[in-house]
N, C-alpha and C positions, 0 to 999 in steps of 0.2 A: 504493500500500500504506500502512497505517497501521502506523509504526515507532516504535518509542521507543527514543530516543537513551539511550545509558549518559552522563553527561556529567562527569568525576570534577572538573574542575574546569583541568584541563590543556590543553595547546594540543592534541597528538592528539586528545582525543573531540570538545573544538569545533571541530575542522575538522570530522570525523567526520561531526558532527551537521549542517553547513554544506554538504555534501557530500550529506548525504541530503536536504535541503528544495529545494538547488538539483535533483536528480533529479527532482522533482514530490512524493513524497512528503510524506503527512499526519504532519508528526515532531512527538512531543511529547519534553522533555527530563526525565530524573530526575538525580538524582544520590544515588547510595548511601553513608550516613550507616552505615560498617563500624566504628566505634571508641565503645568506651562514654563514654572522658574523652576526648572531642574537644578540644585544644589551639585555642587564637584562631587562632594563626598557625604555619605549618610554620616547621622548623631549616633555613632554608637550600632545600637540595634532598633532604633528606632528611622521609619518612612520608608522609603525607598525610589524607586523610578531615579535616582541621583546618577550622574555620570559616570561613576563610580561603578555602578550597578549592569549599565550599558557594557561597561569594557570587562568585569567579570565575566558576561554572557556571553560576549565575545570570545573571550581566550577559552571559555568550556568548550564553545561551537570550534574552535581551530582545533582542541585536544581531539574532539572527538573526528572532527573531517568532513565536517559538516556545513555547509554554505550559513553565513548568517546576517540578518539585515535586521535594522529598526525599523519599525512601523511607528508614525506622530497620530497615536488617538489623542492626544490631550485636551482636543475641543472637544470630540465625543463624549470623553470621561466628566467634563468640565460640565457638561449639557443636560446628562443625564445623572451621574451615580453622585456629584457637588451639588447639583441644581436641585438632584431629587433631598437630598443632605439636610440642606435649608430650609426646602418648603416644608419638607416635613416635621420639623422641630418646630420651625413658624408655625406650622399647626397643631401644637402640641403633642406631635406623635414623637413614638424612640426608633429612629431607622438603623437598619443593619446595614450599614457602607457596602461590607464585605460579600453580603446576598446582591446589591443591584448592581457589585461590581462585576461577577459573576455574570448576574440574566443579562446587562446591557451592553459590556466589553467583551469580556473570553469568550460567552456562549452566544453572541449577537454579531457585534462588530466582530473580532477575530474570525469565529466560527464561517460566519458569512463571507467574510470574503474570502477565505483560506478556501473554501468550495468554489466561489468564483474562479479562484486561481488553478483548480483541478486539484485539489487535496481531497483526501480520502475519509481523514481523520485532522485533529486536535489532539495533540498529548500535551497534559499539563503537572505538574510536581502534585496536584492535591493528593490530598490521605484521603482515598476511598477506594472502593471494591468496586466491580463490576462483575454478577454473574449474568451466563446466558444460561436460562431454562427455555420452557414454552415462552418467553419473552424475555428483554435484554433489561436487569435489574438493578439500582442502584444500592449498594451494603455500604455500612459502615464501615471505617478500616479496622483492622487488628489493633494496631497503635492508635489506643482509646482517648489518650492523652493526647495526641494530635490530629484523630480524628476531622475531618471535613465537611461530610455528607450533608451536614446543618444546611453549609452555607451554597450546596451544590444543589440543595431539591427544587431551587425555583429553576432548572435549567427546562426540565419537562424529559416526557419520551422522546419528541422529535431531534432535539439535539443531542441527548444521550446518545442517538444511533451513532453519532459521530464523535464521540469523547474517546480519550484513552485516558488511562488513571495508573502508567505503568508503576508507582510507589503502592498499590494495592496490597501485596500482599508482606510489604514490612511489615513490623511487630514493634518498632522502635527508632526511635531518629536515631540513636547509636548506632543502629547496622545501614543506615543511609548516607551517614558519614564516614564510614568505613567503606562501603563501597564506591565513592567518590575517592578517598582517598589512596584504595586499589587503582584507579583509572587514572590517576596524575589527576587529577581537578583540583585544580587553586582552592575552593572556595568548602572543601571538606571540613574546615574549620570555620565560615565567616558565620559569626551569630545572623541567631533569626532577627525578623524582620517583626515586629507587635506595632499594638496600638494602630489608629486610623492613618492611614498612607498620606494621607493631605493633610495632616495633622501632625508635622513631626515633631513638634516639640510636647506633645502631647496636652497642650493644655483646649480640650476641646470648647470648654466655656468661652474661651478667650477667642479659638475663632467662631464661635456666632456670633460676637457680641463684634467684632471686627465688621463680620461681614451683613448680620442684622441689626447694628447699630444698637444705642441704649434707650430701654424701653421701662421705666419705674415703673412697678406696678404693689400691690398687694398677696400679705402671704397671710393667709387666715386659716381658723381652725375648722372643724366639718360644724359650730353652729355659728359662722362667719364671722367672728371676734378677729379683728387685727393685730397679730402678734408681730409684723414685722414686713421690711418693706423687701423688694427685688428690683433688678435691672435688667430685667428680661425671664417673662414666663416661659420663653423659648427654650433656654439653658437648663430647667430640670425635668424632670423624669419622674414617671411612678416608681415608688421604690426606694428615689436618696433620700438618705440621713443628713450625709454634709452637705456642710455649706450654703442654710434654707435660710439665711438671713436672720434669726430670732434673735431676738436682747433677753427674752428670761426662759429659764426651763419651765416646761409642761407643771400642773398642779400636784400630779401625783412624783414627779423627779426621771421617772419615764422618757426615753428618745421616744424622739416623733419623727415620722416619714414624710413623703410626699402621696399622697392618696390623688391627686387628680390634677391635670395644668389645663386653666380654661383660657385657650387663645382671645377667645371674643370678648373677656373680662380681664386680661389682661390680669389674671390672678392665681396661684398658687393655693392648695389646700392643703392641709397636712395633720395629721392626726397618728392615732397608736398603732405599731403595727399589725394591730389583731385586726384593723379592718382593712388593709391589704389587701387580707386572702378571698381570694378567686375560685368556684368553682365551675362557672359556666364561659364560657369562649364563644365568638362570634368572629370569623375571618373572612376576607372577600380574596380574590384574585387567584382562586385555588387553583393550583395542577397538580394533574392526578396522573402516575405513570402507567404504562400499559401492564395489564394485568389486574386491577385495583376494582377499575366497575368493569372490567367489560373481557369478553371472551374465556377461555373454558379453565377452570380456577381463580374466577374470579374472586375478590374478599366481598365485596357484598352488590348488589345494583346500588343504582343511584338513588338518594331517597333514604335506601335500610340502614339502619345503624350498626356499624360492626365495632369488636372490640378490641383496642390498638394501645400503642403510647404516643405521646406527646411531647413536645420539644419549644421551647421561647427563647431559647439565647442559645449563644453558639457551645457556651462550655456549661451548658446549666447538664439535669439530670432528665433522662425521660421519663412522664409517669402515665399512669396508667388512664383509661379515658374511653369513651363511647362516643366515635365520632360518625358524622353522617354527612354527606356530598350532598348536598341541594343546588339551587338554581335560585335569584332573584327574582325581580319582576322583570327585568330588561334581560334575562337568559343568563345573566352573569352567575359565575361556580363560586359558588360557597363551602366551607365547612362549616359544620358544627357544632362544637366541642362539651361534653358533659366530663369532668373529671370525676374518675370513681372513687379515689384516695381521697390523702387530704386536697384541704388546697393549696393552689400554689399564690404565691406574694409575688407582688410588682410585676404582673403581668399588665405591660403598657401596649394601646395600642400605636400601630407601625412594627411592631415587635414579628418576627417572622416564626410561625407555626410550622411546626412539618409532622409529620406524622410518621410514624415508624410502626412496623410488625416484626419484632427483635433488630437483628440489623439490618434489616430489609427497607429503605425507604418508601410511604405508599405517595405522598403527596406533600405539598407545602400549602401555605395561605398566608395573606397578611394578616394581623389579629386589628380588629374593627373596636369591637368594646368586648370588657368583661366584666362580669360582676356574678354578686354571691346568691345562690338562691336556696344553699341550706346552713342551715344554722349548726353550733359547736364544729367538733375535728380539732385538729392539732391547732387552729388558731382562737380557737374560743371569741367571746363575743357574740355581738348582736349585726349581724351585716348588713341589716335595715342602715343605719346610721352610714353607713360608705357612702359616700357619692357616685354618683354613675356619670364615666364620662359623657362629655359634651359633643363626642366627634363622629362624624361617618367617615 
C-alpha cells in the first residue's frame, strides 16, 4: 500500500512510520506545520509544531529512507480546532482540543488529501488497536497509560477504513523507545509533548482572556448570593476548585466547585461538590462505528438501549451506563446516556462522550447537558438544588 506517514516530529510517529516501511509498504513522510508563529525550539516538553520538531521529523524520515515534506495546515488548524477552542468556552462549554484536532486535521485535512494524492492509508504514532472481525474495529491500546482511543472515536467508520495505528500493539512507551532506539532514531529519548499545543506555556486562562479579552462578571452561590467577582465566565469549567475568585470560605469550611458557567449572564455558580454528581447524559453529534446499530452482530438497533461504558475526558475512568442512539427533530444522532453506578462529577458540556464495550470502541458524542435524576450514591445530597445548564 502507499501510506503517508503523519510524522510530528516525536519518537511515537517515527517509530510509527518505521513500522510501516518495515511492513513493505511504499511510506512517504509529512509533517504538519499547525502553528502560524512557529517557535525555533519547544519549552521543555511542553507544544510543539516548533522548528525544532520539523527537523526531528526530518532526520527520522532520512534514517529511515523515506521521502519527507511539510504540509502548512496552520490556517486550517487556526479555522477550525483554535476557532472551534474559543467559541466554545465563549459559550460556556469545556472543548477537547485534542478530539477536533483529530476529526478536523489528521482525519479531515490530512486524510483527504493524502487520498487525493493516491495514498492508500494514514499511519499515525497514536496508542490504539485496530481489529478486523465481521467489520474493521477500533480497541483501546495495551499501554492503558497512554492509551488514545478517547481522542480517536470522533474519526467514524469511514475514515477508520483508512487509519493505521502501527504502535497498536505496544504495552508500554519503554518498549517504543527502545525500538526507536534499535533503528538509530535521534529522538528515542526526546520527552513527550502534554498540555494544549497552542498553548505552550501552558497557562490556558491566560490565552482566552488574551484572545476573548476581559469580561467582569459575577460568581455566586446555587441561591445567587454574591460571593465574589470574575474576569471572564469563559475561563472556568464545571468541576474547578481553583482559582473561583472568593474572598471568604463557604459556611460550613467546605471547598466549593464550579457547578455551572452561564455565558448569557455572564456569571459563575459554585457550590459543594455533592451537587456535581451527574447521572443522566444528553450528547448530540454522535458516531457510531460499523457494527454498533446495524448488520449481523449488531449491539442493539437504533432507539434500544444497550449496556456499555462510558468515557468524559481523555484520562478519566470508564463507567458503566445504558446508552441508547436516537435521532433529533432535524435527523440529527444523539446519544443517550443513563449511568448505572454512581455518578460521575464535573461532567461539562462540550466535554467528548465515547462509549466503549471493554476495549472495543462503539461510538462518540458531544455531551449537551447533564444532570441528576436520582437521589443519594456515592455523592449524597439533594440534586434538586444543582442547576441545570443553560446551553444547547
Amino acid at each position: 500500500m502507499r501510506v503517508l506517514a503523519a510524522m510530528s516530529g516525536g519518537v511515537d510517529s517515527a517509530v510509527a512510520a518505521a513500522l510501516a516501511v518495515e511492513a513493505g509498504h511504499d511510506v512517504v513522510g509529512v509533517h504538519m506545520a499547525l502553528s502560524r508563529n512557529r517557535d525555533q525550539f519547544r519549552t521543555g516538553s511542553r507544544g510543539c509544531c516548533s522548528i525544532e520538531d520539523a527537523g526531528d521529523a526530518r532526520r527520522a524520515a532520512d534514517v529511515l529512507g523515506i521521502p519527507y515534506y511539510v504540509w502548512d495546515l496552520s490556517e486550517r488548524f487556526e479555522d477550525t480546532v483554535v476557532a472551534d477552542f474559543l467559541a466554545e468556552y465563549e459559550a460556556g462549554r469545556t472543548p477537547n482540543p485534542c478530539v477536533r484536532c483529530n476529526e478536523h486535521i489528521k482525519f479531515e485535512a490530512l486524510l483527504d488529501k493524502a487520498t487525493a494524492l493516491g495514498f492508500d492509508a494514514v499511519a499515525t504514532g497514536h496508542y490504539a488497536r485496530v481489529v478486523e472481525r465481521d467489520v474493521r474495529e477500533l480497541h483501546r491500546s495495551p499501554n492503558t497509560a497512554k492509551d488514545q482511543s478517547y481522542v480517536l472515536a470522533v474519526m467514524g467508520p469511514g475514515r477508520l477504513a483508512r487509519a493505521m495505528f502501527p504502535l497498536g500493539d505496544f504495552a508500554s512507551k519503554d518498549e517504543v523507545r527502545a525500538e526507536a532506539a534499535r533503528r538509530g532514531l535521534s529522538v528515542s529519548a526526546k520527552p513527550d509533548s502534554y498540555d494544549i499545543c497552542f498553548v505552550a506555556d501552558g497557562d490556558t486562562q491566560g490565552f482566552l482572556r488574551e484572545r476573548l479579552g476581559s469580561r467582569p462578571g459575577e460568581v455566586v452561590d446555587v441561591d445567587g448570593r454574591v460571593l465574589g467577582e470574575h474576569d471572564g465566565a469563559y475561563a472556568y469549567t464545571v468541576g474547578q476548585r481553583k482559582g473561583l475568585g472568593i474572598d471568604r470560605p463557604a459556611p460550613d469550611g467546605r471547598p466549593r466547585y464550579v457547578l455551572d458557567v452561564q455565558p448569557a449572564a455572564n456569571r459563575v455558580v459554585v457550590g459543594p461538590a455533592e451537587l456535581l454528581g451527574v447521572d443522566r447524559i444528553e450528547a448530540g453529534g454522535a458516531v457510531w462505528f460499523d457494527g454498533v446499530l446495524d448488520g449481523p452482530g449488531a449491539v442493539a438497533a437504533p432507539g434500544e438501549p444497550f449496556d456499555a461504558q462510558v468515557q468524559v475526558r481523555a484520562h478519566g475512568s470508564a463507567v458503566p451506563a445504558r446508552v441508547r442512539a436516537t435521532a433529533g427533530p432535524a435527523g440529527e444522532a444523539l446519544a443517550e446516556v443513563e449511568l448505572t453506578g454512581d455518578p460521575l462529577r464535573g461532567v461539562a458540556a462540550g466535554q467528548s462522550l465515547v462509549v466503549y464495550a471493554g476495549t472495543r470502541v462503539l461510538g462518540q458524542a458531544t455531551v449537551d447537558r447533564a444532570s441528576r435524576a436520582r437521589r443519594g450514591g456515592a455523592d449524597g445530597g439533594d440534586a434538586a438544588r444543582a442547576p441545570q445548564p443553560a446551553r444547547t
